[in-house]
SEPA-616739 format. One record per atom (N, C-alpha, C): x, y, z. Coordinates in steps of 0.2 Angstrom, whole numbers, padded with zeros to 4 digits, always signed. Each point is the difference from the previous one (the first is absolute). Layout:
# residues N
XYZ/...
END
This chain:
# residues 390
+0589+0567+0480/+0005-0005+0000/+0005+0001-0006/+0002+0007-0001/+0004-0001-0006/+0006-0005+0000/+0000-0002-0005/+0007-0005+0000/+0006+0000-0004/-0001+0009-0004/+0006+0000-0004/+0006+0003+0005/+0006-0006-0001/+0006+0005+0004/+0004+0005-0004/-0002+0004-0003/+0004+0004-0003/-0001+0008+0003/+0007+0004-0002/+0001+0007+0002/-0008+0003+0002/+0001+0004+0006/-0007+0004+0003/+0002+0005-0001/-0005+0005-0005/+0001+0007-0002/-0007+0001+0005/-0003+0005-0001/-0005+0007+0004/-0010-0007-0002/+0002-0001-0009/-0006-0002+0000/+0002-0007-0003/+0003-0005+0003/+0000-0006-0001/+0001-0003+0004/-0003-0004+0006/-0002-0005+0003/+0003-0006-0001/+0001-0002+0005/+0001-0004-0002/-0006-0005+0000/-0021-0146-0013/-0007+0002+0004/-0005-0003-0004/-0005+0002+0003/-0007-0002-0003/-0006+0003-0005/+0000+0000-0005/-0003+0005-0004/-0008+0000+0003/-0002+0009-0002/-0007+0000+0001/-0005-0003-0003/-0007+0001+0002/-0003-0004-0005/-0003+0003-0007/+0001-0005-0005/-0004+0001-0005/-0002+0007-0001/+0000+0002-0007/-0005+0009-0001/-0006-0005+0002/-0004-0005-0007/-0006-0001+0002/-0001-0003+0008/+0002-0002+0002/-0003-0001+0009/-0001+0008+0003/+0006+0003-0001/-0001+0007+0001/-0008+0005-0002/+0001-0002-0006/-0007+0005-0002/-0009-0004+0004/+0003-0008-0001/-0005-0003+0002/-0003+0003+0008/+0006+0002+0005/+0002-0001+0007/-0004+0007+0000/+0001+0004-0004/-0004+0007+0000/-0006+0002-0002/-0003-0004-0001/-0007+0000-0006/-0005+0003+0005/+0001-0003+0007/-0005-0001+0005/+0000+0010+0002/+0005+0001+0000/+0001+0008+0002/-0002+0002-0002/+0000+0003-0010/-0001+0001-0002/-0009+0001+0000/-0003-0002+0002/-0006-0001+0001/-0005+0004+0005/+0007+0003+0005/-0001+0002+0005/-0005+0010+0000/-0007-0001+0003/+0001+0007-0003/+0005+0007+0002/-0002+0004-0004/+0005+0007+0002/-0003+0003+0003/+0004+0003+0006/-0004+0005+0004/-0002+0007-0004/-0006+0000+0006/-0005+0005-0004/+0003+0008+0002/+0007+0001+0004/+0000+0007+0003/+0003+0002-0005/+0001+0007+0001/+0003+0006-0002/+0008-0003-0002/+0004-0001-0007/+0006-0003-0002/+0002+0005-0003/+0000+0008+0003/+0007+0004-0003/+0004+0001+0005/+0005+0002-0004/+0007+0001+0005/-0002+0005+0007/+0002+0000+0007/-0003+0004+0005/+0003+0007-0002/-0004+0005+0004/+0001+0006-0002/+0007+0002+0005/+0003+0005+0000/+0006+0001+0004/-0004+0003+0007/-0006+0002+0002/-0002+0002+0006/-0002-0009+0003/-0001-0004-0005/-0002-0007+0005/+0006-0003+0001/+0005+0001-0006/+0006-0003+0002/+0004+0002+0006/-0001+0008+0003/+0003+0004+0004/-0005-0002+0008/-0005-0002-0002/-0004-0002+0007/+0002-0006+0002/+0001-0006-0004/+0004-0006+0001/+0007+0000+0004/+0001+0004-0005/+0008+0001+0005/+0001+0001+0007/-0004+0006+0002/+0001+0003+0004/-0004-0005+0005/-0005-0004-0001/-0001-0006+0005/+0004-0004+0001/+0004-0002-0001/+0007-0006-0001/+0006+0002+0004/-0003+0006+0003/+0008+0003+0004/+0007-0001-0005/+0005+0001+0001/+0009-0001-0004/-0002-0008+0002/+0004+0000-0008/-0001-0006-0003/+0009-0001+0002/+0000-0005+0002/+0008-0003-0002/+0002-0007+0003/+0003-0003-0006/+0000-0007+0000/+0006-0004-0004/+0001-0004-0001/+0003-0005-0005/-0003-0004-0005/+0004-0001-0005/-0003-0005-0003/+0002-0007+0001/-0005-0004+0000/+0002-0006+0003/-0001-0006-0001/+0007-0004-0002/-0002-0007-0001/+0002-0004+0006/-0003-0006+0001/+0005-0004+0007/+0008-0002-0002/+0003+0000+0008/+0008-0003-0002/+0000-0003-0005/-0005-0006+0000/+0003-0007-0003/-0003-0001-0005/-0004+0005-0005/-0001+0000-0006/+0003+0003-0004/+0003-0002-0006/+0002+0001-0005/-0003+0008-0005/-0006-0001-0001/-0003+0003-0005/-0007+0000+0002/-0004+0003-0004/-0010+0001+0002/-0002-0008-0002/+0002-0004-0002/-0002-0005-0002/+0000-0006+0006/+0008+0001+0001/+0001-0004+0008/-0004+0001+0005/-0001+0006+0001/-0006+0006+0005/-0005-0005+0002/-0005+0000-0008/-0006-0004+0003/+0000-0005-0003/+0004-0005-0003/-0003-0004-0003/-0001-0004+0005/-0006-0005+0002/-0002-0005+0003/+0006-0002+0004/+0006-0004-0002/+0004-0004+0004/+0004+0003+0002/+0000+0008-0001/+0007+0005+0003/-0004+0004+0005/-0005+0001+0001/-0004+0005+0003/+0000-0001+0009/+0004+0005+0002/+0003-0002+0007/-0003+0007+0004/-0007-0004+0003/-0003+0006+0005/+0004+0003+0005/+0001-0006+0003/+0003+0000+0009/+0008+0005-0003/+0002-0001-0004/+0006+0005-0004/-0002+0008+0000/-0006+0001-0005/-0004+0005-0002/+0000+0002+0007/-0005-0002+0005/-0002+0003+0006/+0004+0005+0005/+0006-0006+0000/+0008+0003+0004/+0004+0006-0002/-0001+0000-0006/+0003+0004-0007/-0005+0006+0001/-0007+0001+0002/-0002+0007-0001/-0001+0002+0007/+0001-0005+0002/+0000+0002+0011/+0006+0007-0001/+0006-0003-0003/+0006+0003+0000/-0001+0008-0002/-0004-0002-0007/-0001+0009-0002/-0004+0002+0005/-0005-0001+0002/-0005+0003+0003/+0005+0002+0006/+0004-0002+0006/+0004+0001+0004/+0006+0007-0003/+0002-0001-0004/+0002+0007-0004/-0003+0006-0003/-0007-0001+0000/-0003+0006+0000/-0003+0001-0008/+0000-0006-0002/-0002-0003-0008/-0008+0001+0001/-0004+0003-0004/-0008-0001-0001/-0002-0005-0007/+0004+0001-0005/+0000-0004-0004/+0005-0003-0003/-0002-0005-0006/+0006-0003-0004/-0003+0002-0008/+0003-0002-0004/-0001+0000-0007/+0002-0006-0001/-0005-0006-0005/+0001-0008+0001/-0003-0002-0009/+0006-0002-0003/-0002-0004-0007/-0004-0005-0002/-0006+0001-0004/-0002-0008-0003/+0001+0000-0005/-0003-0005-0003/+0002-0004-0007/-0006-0002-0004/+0000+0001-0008/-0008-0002+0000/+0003-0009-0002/+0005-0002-0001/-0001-0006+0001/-0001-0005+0004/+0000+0003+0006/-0002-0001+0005/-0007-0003+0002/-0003+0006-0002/-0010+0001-0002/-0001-0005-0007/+0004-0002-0004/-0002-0004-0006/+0000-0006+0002/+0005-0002+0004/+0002-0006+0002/-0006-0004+0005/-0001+0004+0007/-0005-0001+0003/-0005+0003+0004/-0003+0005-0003/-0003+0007+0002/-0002-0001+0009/-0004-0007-0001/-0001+0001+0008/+0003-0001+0006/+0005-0005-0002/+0006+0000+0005/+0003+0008+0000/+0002+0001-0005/+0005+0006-0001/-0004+0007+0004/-0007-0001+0000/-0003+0006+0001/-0004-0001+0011/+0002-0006+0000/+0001-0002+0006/+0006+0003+0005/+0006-0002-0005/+0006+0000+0005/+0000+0009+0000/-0001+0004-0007/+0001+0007+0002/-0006+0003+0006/-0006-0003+0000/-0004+0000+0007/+0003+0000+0007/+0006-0005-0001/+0002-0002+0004/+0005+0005+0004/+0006+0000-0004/+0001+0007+0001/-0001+0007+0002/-0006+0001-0003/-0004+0008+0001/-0002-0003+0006/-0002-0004+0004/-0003-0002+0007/+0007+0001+0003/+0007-0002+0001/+0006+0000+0003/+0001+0007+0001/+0000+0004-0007/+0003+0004+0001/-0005+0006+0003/-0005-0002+0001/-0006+0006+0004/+0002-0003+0007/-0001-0003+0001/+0003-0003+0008/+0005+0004+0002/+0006+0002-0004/+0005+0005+0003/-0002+0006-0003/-0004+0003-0002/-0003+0005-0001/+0003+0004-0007/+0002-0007-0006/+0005+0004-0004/-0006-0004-0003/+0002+0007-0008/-0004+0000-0004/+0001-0003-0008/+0000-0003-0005/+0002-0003-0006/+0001+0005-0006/+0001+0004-0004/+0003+0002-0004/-0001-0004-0006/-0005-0004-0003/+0002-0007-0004/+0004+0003-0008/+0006-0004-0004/+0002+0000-0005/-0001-0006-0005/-0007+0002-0006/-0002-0005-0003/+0005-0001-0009/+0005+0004+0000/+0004+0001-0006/+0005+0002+0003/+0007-0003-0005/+0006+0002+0002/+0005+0000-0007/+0001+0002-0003/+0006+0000-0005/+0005+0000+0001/+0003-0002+0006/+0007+0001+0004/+0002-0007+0000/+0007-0004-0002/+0004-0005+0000/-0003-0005-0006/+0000-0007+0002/-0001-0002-0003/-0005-0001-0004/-0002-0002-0009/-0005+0001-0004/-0003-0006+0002/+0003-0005+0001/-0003-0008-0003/+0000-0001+0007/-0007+0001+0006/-0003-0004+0005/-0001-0008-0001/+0002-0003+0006/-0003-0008-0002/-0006-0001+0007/-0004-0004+0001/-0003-0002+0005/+0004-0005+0002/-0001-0001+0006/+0004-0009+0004/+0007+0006+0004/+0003-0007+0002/+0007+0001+0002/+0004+0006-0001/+0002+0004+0003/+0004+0005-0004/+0007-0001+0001/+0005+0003-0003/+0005+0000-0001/+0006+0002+0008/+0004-0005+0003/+0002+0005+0002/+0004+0008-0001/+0001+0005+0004/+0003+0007-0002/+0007-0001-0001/+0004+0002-0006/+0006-0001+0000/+0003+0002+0005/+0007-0002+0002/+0002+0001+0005/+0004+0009-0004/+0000+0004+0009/+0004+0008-0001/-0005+0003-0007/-0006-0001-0002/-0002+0006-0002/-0008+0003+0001/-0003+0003-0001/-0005+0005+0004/-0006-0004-0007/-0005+0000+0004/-0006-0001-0002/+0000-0007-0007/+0003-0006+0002/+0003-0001-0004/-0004-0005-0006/-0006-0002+0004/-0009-0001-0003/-0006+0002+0002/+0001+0007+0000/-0005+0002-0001/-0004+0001-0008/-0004-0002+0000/-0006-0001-0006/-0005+0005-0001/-0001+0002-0010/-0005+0004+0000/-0005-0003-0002/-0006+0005+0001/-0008-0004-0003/-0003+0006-0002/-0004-0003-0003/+0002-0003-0007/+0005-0002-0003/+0003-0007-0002/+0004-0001-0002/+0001+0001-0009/+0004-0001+0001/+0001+0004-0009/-0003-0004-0005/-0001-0009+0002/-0002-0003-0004/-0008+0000-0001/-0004+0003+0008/-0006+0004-0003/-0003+0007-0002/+0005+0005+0003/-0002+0007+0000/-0003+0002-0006/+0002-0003-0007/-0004+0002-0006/-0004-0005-0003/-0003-0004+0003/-0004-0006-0002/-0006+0001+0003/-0005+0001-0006/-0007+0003+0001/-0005-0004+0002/+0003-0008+0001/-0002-0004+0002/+0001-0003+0008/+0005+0005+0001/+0000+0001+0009/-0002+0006+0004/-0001+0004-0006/-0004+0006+0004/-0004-0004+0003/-0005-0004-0001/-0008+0001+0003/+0005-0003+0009/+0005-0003+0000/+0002-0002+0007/+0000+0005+0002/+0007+0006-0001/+0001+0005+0004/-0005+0003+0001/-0006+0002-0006/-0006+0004+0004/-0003-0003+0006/-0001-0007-0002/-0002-0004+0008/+0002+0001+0005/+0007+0001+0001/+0007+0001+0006/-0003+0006+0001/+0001+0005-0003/-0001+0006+0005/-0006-0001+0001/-0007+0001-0001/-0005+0000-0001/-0002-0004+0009/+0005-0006-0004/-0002-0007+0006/+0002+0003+0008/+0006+0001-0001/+0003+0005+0006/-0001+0004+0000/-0003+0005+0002/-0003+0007+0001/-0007-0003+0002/-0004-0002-0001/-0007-0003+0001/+0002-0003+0005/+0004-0003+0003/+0000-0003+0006/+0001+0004+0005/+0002+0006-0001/+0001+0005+0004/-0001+0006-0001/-0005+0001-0003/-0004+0006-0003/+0000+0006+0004/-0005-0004+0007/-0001+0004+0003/+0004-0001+0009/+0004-0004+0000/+0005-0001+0005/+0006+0005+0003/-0003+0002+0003/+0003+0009+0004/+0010-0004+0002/+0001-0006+0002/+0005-0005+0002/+0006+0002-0007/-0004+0000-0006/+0004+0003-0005/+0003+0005-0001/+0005+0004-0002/+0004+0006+0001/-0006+0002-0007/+0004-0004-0004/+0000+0004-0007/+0002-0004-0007/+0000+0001-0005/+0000-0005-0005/+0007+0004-0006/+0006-0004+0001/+0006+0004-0005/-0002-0006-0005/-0001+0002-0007/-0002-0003-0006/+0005-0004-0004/+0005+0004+0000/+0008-0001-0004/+0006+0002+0003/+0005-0003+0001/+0004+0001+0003/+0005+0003-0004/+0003+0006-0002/+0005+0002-0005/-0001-0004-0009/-0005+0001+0001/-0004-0001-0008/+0006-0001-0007/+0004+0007+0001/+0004+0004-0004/+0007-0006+0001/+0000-0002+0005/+0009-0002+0001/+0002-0005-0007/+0004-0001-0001/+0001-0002-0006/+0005-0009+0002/+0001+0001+0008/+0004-0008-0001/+0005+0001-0002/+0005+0001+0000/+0006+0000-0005/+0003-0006+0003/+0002-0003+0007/+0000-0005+0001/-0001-0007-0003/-0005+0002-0004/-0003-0006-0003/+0000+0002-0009/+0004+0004+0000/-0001+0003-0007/+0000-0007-0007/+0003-0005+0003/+0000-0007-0005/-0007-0002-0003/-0004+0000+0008/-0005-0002-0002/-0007+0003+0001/+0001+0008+0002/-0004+0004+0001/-0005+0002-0010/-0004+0000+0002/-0005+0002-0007/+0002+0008-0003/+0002-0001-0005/+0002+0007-0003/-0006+0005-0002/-0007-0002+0003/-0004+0004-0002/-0003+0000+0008/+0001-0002+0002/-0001+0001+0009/-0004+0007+0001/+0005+0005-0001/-0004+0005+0001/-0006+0004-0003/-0001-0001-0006/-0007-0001-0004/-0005-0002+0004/+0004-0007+0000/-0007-0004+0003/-0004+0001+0006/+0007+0003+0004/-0002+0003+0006/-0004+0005+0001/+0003+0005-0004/-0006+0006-0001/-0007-0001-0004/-0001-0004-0004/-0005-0004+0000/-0007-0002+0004/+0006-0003+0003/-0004-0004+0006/-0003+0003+0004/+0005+0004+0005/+0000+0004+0003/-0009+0005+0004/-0001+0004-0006/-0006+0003+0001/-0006-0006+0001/+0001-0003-0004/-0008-0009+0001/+0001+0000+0007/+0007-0002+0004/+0001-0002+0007/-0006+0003+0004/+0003+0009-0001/-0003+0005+0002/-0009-0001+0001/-0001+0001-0007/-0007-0003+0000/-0003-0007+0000/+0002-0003+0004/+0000-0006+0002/-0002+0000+0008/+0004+0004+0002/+0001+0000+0007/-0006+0005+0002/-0001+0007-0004/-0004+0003+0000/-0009-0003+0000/-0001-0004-0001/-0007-0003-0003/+0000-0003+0007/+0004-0002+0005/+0000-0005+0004/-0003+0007+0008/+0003+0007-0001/-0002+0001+0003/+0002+0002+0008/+0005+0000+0001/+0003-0004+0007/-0002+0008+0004/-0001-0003+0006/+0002+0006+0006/+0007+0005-0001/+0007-0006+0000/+0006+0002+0001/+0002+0004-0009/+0006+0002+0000/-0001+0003-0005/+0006-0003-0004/-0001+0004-0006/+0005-0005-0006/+0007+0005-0002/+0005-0004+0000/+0006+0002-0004/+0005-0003-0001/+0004+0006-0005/+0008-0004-0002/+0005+0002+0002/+0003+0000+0001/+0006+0005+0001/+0007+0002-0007/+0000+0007+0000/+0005+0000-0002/+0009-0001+0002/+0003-0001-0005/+0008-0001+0004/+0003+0003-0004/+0000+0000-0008/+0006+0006-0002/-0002+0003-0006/+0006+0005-0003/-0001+0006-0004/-0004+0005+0004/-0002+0006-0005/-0003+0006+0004/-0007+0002+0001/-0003+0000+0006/-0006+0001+0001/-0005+0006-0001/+0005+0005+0001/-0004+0005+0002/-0003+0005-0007/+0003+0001-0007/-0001+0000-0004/-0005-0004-0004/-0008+0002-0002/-0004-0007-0003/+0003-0001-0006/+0003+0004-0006/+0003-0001-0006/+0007-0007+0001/+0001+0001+0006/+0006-0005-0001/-0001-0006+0003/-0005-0003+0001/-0001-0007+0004/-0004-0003-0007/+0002-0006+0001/+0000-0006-0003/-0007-0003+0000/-0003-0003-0007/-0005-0003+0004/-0005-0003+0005/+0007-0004+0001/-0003-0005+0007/+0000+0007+0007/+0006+0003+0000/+0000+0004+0006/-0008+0004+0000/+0001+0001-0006/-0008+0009+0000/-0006-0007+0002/+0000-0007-0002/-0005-0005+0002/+0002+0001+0007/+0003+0000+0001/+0001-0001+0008/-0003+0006+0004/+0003+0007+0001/-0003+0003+0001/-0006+0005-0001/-0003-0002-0006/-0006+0003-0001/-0005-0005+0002/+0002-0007+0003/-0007-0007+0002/+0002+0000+0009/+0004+0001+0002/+0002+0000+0005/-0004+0004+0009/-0004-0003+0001/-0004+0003+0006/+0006+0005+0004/+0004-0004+0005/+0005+0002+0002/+0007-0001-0003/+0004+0006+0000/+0009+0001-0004/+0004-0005+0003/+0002-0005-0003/+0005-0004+0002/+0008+0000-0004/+0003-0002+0004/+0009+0001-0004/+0005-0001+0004/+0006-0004-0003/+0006-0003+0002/+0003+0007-0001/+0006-0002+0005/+0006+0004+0001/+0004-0002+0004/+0006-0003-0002/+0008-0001+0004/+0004+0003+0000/-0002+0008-0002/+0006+0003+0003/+0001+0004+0004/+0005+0006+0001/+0002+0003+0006/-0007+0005+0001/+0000+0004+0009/-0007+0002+0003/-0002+0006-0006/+0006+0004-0004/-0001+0006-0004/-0003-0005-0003/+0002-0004-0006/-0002-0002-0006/-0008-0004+0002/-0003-0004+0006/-0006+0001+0002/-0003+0004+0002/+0000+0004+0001/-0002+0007-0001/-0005+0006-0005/+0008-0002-0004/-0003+0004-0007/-0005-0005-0003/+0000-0007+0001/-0002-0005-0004/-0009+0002+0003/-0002+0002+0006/-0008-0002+0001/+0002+0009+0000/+0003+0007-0001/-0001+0005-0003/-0005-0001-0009/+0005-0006-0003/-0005+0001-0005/-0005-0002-0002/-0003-0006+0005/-0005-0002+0001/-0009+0004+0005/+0004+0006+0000/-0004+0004+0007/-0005+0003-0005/+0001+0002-0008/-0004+0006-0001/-0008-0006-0002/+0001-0008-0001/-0005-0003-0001/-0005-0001+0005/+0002+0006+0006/-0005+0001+0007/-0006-0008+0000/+0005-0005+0003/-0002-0007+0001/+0004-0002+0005/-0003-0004+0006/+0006-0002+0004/+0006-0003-0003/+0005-0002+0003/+0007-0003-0003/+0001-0005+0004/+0004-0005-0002/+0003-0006+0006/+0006-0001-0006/+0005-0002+0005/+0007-0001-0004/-0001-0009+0002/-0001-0004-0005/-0002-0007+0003/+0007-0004-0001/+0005+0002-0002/+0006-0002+0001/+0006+0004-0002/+0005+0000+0008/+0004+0002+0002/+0006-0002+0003/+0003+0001+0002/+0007-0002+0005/+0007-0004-0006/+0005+0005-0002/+0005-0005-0003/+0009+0003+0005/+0001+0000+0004/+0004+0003+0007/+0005+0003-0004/+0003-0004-0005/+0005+0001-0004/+0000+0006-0006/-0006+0001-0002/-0001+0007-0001/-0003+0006+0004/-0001+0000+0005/+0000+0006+0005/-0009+0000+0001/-0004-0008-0001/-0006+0001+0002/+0000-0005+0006/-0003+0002+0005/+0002-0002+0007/-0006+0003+0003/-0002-0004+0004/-0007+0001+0007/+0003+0006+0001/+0005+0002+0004/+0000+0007+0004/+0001+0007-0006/+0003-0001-0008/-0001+0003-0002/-0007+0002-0003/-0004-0005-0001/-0005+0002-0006/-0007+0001+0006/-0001-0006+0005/-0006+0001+0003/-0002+0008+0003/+0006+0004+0005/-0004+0006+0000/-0001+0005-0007/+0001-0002-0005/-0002+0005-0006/-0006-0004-0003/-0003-0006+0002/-0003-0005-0003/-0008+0005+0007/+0004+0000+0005/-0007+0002+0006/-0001+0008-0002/+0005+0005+0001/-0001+0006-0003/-0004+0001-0006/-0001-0004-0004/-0002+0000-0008/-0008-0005+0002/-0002+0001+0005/-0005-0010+0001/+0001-0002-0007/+0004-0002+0000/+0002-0007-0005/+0000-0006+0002/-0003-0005+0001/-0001-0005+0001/+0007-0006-0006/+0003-0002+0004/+0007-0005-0001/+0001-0008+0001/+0002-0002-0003/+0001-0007+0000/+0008-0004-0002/+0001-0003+0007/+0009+0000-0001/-0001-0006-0008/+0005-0002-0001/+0003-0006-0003/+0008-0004+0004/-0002-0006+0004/-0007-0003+0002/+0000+0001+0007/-0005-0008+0005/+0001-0001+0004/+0005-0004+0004/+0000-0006-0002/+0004-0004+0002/+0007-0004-0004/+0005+0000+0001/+0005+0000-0003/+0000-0011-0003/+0000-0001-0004/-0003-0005-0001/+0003-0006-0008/-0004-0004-0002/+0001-0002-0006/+0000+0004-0007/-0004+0005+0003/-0002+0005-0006/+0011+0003-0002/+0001-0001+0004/+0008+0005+0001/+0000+0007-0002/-0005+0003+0004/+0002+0010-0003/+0005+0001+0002/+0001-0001+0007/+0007+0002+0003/+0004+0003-0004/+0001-0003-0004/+0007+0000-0006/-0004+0005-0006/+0005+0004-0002/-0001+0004-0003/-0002-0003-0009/-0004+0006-0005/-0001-0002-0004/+0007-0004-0006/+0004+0005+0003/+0008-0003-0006/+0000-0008+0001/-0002-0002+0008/+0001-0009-0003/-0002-0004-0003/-0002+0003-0004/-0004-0002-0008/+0006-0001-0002/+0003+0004-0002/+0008+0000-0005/+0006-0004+0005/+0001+0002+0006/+0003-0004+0004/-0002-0002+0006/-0002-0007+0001/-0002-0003+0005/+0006+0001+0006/-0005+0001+0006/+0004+0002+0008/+0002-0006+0002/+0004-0001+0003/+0003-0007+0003/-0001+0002+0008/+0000+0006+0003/-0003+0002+0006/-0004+0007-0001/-0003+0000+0006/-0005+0005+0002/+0004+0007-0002/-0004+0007-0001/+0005+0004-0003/-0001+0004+0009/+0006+0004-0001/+0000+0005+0006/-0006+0003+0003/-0003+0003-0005/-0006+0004-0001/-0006-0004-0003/-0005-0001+0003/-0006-0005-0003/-0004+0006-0005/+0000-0002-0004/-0005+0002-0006/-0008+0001+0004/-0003-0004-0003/-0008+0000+0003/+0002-0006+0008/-0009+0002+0001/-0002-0006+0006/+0003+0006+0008/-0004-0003+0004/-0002+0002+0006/+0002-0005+0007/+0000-0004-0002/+0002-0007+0005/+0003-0004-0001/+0003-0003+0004/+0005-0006-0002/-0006-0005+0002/+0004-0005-0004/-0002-0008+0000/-0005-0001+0006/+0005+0001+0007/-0003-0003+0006/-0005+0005+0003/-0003+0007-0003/-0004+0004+0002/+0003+0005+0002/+0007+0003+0002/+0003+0004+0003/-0001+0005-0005/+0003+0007+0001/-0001+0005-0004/+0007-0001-0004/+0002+0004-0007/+0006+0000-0001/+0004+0007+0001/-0004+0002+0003/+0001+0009+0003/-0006+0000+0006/+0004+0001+0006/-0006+0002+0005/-0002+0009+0000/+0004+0002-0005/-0003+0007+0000/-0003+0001-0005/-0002-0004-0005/-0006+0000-0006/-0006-0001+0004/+0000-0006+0007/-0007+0000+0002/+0001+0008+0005/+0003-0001+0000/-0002+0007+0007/-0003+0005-0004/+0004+0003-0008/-0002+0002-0003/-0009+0001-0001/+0000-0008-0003/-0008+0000-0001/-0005+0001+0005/+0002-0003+0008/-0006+0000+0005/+0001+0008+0000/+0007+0003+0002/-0001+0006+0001/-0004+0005-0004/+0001-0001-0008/-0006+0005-0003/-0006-0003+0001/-0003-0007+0000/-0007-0001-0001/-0003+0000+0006/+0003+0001+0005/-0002-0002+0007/-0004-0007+0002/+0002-0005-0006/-0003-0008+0003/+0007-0004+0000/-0001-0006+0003/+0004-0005+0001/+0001-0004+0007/+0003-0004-0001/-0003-0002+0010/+0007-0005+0000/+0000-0005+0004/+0007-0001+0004/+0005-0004-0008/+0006-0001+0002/+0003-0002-0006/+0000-0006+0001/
END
């Protein structure tokens, strides 16, 4: 989800308050309690990681919110959580030749009300197995917004792209040792509910850990990244203790990979915990290319879990045959042309669009389900050989 709109060089990439910390900690105590599983909690080795894969056939999907959610927050929260939307919305992927999606949660979500919340994502993983698409879950995201609120959300400004999306950990907890004990429950909480559930693809822990927000640079935390890489590994081992069938990771999106001297903390966190290689890229087919070239010597599968900006030369028909060539496993950004506004490119941050631009940035479907290129789907049924009437 990178969100900075600035120049693209080779390795740059682009209400209601919640409750209470004490109700929070209190709302947790019960997890907490919970035992830890007894199995085997290291990282998978590169031959289990390379067997999983190759049972999963090509991976390729979007990431996905509905039309008519705003943000992850809107997604589930109790009085926005729209099944009969969800169902029709992944009939669609499935019809285009989609096996999965990549789908956001929030730990305030799980603070707020663990068994509702852990209900409705049930609910979901039952919808989406019906179309035979698989979930991708995102339980961290450092992208837009620092300050989440629970309730009502905001509407999206008008003419610019993502224009409330929210991170979680919110800044006002991510270094508060008194909300650790939540997040360890959140992950812990969710992963235990699907340990051992084949319906789940896979477990992305953090979503661009590293990004910095400049969007938000007012009120973004100046030690953000500290705390991030901090965190970070605890996630790891967190998630690790639970155990799961599916496997665990983060994805990289920017600076240089392939060199271990020159990767960042948080990055070498990423890929040295990472069961399977995961990483953004919006740009031209060369420059996705090089990008999982330098990712190959870490002989671990790869999935590119966020892709598609038209406007820079990343396009379905340019990237997916180098994406099947490579079995790379891909994920557009997004499906459904929506509230969210990808449509519109990241600069309408800076200047708001007062119409649609020529060229759609992200997104797969218009509003009413149609395609927004019926050679993007043909594209996709053609290389995957799934899809069924439009």
């Amino acid at each position: 989800m990178t969100p900075t709109p600035e120049p693209r060089t080779r390795h740059t990439l682009g209400r209601r308050a919640a409750l209470t910390l004490p109700a929070l900690l209190t709302a947790s105590a019960a997890v907490s309690r919970l035992p830890r599983a007894s199995a085997e909690t290291g990282r998978w080795s590169a031959e289990r990681a390379h067997a999983w894969y190759r049972a999963q056939g090509w991976l390729v999907g979007a990431n996905y919110i509905p039309s008519n959610a705003v943000n992850q927050l809107e997604m589930f929260q109790a009085g926005t959580f729209d099944r009969r939307r969800i169902d029709s919305e992944l009939l669609l992927a499935r019809r285009m030749g989609l096996n999965t999606v990549r789908v956001f949660l929030h730990d305030q979500l799980w603070a707020q009300d663990r068994n509702g919340f852990a209900k409705r994502v049930s609910q979901f993983v039952t919808i989406a197995a019906r179309h035979g698409i698989r979930p991708l879950f995102v339980l961290f995201d450092s992208c837009w917004d620092p300050l989440p609120k629970l309730g009502r959300q905001l509407a999206p400004r008008p003419g610019v792209h993502n224009s409330r999306w929210v991170q979680g950990p919110g800044a006002q907890y991510i270094a508060d040792p008194r909300y650790r004990h939540v997040l360890r429950d959140y992950v812990t909480g969710v992963l235990k509910l699907f340990r051992n559930d084949e319906r789940v693809l896979g477990w992305d822990l953090w979503n661009e850990p590293d990004n910095p927000a400049k969007q938000y640079r007012e009120v973004e935390r100046k030690d953000k990244y500290d705390r991030v890489a901090e965190l970070l590994p605890q996630v790891f081992r967190w998630a690790r203790e639970v155990a799961p069938v599916q496997p665990l990771t983060s994805g990289v999106w920017d600076g240089e990979w392939a060199d271990p001297a020159r990767r960042g903390p948080i990055v070498r966190t990423q890929l040295d915990n990472s069961d399977v290689i995961t990483f953004h890229n919006y740009g031209d087919p060369e420059e996705f290319d090089a990008r999982i070239a330098e990712l190959q010597p870490l002989k671990r599968p790869i999935v590119c879990t966020e892709f598609l900006a038209r406007e820079f030369g990343s396009t379905i028909e340019g990237v997916l045959p180098i994406a099947r060539r490579r079995n790379v496993g891909v994920y557009t950004w997004g499906l459904m042309s929506g509230r969210t506004q990808t449509h519109l490119p990241w600069d309408s941050w800076d200047s708001p669009y007062t119409s649609p631009p020529d060229v759609w940035f992200h997104d797969l479907l218009r509003p009413d389900g149609q395609p927004y290129r019926d050679s993007e789907v043909r594209t996709i049924r053609s290389l995957t050989g799934r899809g069924g009437p439009a």
